[in-house]
N, C-alpha and C positions, 0 to 999 in steps of 0.2 A: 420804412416798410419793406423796402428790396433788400434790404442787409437782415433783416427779420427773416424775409421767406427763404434767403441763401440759409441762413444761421439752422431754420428749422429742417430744413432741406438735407443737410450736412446730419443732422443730429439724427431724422427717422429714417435715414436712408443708408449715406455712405458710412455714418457709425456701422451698422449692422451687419453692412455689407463686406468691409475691411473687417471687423470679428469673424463672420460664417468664413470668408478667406482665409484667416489663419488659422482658424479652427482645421479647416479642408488639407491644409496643409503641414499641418502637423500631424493629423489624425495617420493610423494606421492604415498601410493601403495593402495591408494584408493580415486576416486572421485567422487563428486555427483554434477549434476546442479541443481541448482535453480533457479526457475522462481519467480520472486515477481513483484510486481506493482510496480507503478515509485518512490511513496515517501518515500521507506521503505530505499533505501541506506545507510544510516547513521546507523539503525534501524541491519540489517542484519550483517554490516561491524563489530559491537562487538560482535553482539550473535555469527559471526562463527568465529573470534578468540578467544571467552570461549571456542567454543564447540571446537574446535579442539587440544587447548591446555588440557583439560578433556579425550579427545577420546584417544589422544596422551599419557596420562600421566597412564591411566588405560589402554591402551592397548600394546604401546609401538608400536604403526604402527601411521606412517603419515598419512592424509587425506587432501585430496585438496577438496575445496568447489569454485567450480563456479556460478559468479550470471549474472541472464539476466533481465533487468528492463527496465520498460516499462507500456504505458497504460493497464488498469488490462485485460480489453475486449481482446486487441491487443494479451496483453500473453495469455491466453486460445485459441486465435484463433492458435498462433503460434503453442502452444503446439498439439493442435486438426491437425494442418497441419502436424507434424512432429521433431518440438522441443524436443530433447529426456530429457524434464527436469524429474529429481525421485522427486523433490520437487513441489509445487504452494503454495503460496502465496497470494493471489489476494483478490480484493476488495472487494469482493461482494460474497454468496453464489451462485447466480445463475452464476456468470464466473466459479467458479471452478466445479459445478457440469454441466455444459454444457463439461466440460472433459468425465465428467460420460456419459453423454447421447450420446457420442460416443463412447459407452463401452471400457473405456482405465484404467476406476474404477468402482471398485467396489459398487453395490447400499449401499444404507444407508454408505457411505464415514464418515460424519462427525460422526458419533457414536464409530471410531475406539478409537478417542483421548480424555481426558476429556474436558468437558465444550464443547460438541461440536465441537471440534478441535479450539475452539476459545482460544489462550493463550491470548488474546487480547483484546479491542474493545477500537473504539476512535469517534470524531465524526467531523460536519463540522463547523468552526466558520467562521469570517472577519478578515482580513488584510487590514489598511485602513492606511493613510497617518500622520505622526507625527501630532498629537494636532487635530486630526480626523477633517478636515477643515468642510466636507461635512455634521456633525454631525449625523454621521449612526450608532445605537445604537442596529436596530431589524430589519426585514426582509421589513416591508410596507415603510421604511427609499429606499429601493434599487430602486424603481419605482420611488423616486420623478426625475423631471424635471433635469437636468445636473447632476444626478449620473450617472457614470459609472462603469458596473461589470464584472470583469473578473471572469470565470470559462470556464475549460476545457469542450472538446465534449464530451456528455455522448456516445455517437455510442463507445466510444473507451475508455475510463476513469473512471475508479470507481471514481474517485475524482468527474468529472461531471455527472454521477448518482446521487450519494448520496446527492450533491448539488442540482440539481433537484430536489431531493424527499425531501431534508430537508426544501426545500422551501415550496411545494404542501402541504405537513404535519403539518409544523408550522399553513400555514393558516387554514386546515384545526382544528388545535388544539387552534386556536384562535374562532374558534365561526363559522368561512366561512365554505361555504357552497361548494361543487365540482366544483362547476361553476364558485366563488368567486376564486378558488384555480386554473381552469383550469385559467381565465382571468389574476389574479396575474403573473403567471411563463410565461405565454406569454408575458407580458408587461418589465418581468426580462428580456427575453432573445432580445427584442425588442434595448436594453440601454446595451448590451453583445459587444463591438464592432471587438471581436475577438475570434476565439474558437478552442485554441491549444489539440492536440492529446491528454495530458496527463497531472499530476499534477504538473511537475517538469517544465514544457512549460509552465505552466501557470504563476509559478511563479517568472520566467526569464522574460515573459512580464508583468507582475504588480511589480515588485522589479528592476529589474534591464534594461527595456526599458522603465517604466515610466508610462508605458500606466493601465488608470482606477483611480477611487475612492473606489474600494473596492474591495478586492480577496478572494472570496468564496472557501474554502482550510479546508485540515483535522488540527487538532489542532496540532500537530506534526510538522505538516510543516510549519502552522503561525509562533510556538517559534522560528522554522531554520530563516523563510524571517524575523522575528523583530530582531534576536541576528544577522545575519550576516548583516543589514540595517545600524547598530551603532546609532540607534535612530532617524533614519525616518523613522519606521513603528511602527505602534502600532497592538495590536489584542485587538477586541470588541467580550464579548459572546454574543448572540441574547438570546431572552428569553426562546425561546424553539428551539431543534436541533435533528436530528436522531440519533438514535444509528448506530456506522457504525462496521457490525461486519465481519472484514479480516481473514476468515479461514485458517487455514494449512491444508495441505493433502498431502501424498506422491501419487506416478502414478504407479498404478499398472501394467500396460502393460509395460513401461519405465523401473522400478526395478527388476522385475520378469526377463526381459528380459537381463537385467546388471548384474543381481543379487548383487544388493544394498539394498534389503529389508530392511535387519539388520542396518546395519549400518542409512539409513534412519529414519527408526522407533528411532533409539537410540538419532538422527538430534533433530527431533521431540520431543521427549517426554522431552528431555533437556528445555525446552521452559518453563515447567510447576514447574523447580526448584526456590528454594529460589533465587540462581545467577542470573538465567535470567530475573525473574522476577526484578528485582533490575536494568536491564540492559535496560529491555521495559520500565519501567519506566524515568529511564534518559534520552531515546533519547524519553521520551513525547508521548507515547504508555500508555493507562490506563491499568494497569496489573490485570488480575480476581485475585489474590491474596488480600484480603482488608487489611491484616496486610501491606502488602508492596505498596497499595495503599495511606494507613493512612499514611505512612512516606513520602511521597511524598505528602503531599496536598497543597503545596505551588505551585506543578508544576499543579497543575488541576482547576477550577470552580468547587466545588462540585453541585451534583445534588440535589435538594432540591427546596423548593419553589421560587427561583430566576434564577434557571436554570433548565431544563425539557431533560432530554434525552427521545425521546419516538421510542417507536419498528416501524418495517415496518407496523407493521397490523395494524396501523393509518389508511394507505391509501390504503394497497391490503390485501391479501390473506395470502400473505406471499411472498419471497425474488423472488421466479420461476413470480408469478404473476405479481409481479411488471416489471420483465425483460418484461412479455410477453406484458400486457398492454401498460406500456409506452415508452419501449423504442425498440421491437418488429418491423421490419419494417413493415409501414404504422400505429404504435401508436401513442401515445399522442404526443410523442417527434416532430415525423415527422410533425404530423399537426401544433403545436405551434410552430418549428421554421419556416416552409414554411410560416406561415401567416405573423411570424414576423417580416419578411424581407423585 
């Protein structure tokens, strides 16, 4: 009976007790969310197992990194409503600094990190059908007669922003005129015959529902929809395209408050090493490093006279102006797609 009550003793007790132990002690004794945009998944899923295999090896403390993805707009609003992320990610200058403008950061945010806080930039090409039936080589190709184009909602997607603006910009860096460029992206969204929340929706329905002749997408996520298609899709660069520049910035209200600072800042500025650079690069990220850009020029179109990256001040102010102009409610956006319909 007494080697019974030892035996049961052991088993409902010190079992459980030595498991919740090593559980305690293995677990993460530090973690951080992250908010990114929809198409960085792939993108994010190696940079935080370098960084945390780095953090772990110099520090000798676990770190758990969580990610929340999703349309870029969608996450700053989320965050703006109460998402405690210490990290953003997002598409567009003006989503991450509308964090700011709800004082949750600091003014002048992007001057903490170099280049900007851009470790990055990429921009928008086409995704069109093996042996490109529809023959779409450049942007006036997208309005002919039985194309059709998929691109996500700009109200909610940096991927459909920047597709928006690469379009209005190209024209206008063809020779058109505002008006040439306002009727142009009317006539895109006109031959749009669907317009999913975000980039990843987009390309679930041009890849794998079937639907469109051509998927206006960051370059990143073409090489994902042509390698995972097995060779029904191809990507076409257009002649001219925008620069698309995806900021970092930690939240100040959010870490201050967790107190994550450090370890955030440490998140961050890892972005800017030889590794990760190496890493943006592979998952199809142009990395501001040129020496580890140059090793990678199989995976890019260089810029040069056959292809044209060009800034937002083609066609605003700058990155705030653009949000407020066109895509602002009651802007350009609202008017073009309500006519288009």
């Amino acid at each position: 009976m007494r080697s019974l009550t030892i035996a049961a003793v052991f088993y409902l007790i010190l079992v459980p007790l030595i498991a919740w132990i090593y559980v305690w002690q293995s677990a993460p004794k530090h973690s951080i969310l992250h908010a990114a945009c929809d198409p960085t998944r792939e993108l994010w899923r190696d940079l935080n197992q370098a960084f945390r295999e780095d953090y772990e090896q110099r520090t000798g403390t676990t770190l758990g990194i969580q990610m929340s993805h999703g349309g870029s707009g969608s996450q700053a609003r989320a965050v703006i409503d109460g998402l405690e992320a210490d990290v953003v990610s997002l598409a567009l200058w003006s989503d991450t600094d509308a964090i700011r403008a709800h004082r949750m950061m600091a003014e002048r945010w992007e001057e903490r990190l170099p280049n900007r806080s851009l470790p990055y930039y990429s921009t928008i090409v086409f995704v069109v059908r093996a042996g490109n039936p529809k023959q779409i080589v450049d942007w006036p190709d997208l309005i002919r007669p039985g194309v059709a184009v998929i691109t996500p909602n700009p109200k909610t997607s940096g991927n459909g922003r920047l597709s928006f603006l690469a379009a209005w910009g190209a024209t206008l860096r063809n020779g058109g005129s505002v008006e040439d460029a306002r009727q142009f992206v009317t006539a895109m969204y006109r031959q749009t015959p669907v317009l999913d929340t975000a980039a990843r929706g987009s390309a679930m329905t041009f890849s794998h529902k079937g639907l469109g002749d051509v998927h206006l997408t960051w370059e990143n996520e073409a090489h994902l929809e042509v390698k995972e298609s097995k060779g029904k899709l191809q990507i076409v660069y257009p002649r001219r395209s925008i620069r698309a520049e995806p900021h970092v910035a930690w939240v100040d209200r959010n870490v201050d408050r967790k107190g994550t600072l450090d370890v955030t800042k440490q998140y961050l500025e890892f972005l800017y090493t030889e590794k990760a650079q190496h890493i943006i690069a592979r998952n199809f990220h142009r990395p501001i490093r040129p020496d580890v850009l140059r090793q990678y020029a199989s995976h890019f179109k260089a810029e040069g006279p056959e292809f044209e990256l060009f800034d937002v001040q083609v066609l605003a102010k700058d990155w705030a102006d653009a949000q407020r102009r066109f895509f602002g409610d009651g802007g350009v956006f609202d008017e073009i797609y309500k006519g288009s319909r």
